[in-house]
N, C-alpha and C positions, 0 to 999 in steps of 0.2 A: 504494500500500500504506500503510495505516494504521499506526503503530508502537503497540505495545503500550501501554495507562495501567498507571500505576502502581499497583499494591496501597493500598485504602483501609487505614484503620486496624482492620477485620473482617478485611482476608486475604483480601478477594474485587476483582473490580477493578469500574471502574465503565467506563460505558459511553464510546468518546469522541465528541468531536462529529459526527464525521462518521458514525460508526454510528445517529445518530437519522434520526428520519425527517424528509423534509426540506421535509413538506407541512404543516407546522405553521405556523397564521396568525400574522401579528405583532402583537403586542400593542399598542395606543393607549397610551401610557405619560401620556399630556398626559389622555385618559377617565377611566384607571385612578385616577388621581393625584387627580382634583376626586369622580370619584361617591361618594355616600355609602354607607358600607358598613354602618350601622347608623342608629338613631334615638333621639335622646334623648326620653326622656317624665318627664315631670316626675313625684316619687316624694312618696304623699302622707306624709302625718305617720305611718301605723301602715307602713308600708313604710320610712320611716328609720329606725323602732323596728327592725323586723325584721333590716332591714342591721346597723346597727351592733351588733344583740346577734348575730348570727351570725361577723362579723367577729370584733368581740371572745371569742365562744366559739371561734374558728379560734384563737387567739392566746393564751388565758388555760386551755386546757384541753390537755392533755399527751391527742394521738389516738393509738391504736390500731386496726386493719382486719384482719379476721378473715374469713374466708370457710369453711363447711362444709356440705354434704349431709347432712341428716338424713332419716330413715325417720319420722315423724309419724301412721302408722297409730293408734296409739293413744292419742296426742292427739285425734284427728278423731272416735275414739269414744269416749272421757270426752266430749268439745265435745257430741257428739251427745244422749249420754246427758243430760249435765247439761241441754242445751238445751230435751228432753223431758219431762223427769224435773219439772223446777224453773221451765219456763215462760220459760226463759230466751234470747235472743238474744245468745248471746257469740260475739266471734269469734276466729279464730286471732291476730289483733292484739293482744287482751287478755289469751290467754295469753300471747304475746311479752314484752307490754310485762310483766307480772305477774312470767316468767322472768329478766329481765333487770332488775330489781329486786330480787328475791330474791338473783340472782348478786352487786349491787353492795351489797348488806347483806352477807354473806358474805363479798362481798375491796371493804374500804372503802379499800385501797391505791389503786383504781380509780374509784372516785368524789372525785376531786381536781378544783381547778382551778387554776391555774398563777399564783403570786404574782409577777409580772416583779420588784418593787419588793423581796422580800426573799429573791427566788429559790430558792422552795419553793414544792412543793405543800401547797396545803390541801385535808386529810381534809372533804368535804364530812358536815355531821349527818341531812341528810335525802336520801331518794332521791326525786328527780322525775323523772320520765318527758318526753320533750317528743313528739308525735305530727305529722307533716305532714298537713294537710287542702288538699285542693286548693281554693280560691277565687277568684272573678272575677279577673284579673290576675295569679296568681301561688297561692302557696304560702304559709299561715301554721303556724306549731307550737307549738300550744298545749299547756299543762305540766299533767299528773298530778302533784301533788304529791303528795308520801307515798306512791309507788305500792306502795313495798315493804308499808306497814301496810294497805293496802286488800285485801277480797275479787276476785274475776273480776268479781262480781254491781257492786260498787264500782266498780272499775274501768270496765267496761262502761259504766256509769250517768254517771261523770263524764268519759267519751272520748263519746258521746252527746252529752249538754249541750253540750260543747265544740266540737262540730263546729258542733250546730247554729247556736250565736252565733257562731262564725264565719263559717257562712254569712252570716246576718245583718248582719255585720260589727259583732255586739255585745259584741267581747272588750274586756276590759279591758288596756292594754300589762301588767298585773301578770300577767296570765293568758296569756302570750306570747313566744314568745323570735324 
């Protein structure tokens, strides 16, 4: 007879050893210990850019995580409409990004970045937008600047351009985070 385990710190108890099952292989701990579990690859120069502006934006920007369902029916038919109407190609992207720059013009409380050295935030003057483009190796996000003062038709036009040198790999690190 097995004696009872003792209650975890949830209040439920846990299994004891002799309750597993007992066809379980052993483990090479001398295999386990030398294989390699990853691989280093050498990071070119717009990839150290990228790191440490991401780092540094992890650490110098006061984050916030919001998550909500929205109903977008009628965004999808303005999008349509204007798309029709105006010959234009915009996507729900460009409303986002458009959305969420109007919002950080509106509470500039939230367009801050974090001063470690005199520990304050600072009210950022412009709103830039950064966008992920997937590219050979990884992920670049390249900055809408001024997204708040731009049109959809603007926006659109410089998320375009941006990808495209990105593909390219013809950003500039200033065009970059």
């Amino acid at each position: 007879v097995t004696p009872p385990t003792p209650p975890t710190s949830e209040g439920t108890t846990s299994p004891s050893p002799s309750s597993l099952p007992s066809k379980i292989p052993p483990v090479d701990t001398a295999k386990a210990a030398t294989a390699p579990t990853y691989k280093d690859v050498p990071a070119s120069t717009m990839r150290q850019v990228i790191a440490k502006r991401l780092v540094d934006s992890k650490y110098s920007t006061p984050h916030c995580y919001m998550a909500k369902d929205l109903a977008i029916d009628t965004l999808l038919a303005l999008r349509q409409k204007l798309n029709s109407e105006h010959n234009l190609k915009l996507s729900i992207n460009d409303f986002l990004i458009k959305a969420v720059a109007i919002s950080l013009s509106r509470v500039p409380e939230v367009n801050v970045l974090w001063n470690k050295e005199q520990n304050e935030a600072k009210v950022q003057p412009n709103v830039d937008i950064s966008v992920a483009v997937a590219i050979e190796g990884g992920l670049i996000t390249p900055i809408v600047f001024g997204a708040d003062k731009k049109s959809l038709k603007e926006i659109n036009q410089d998320v375009r351009e941006l990808v495209e040198k990105a593909k390219k790999g013809a950003l500039q690190p200033s065009q970059y985070q």
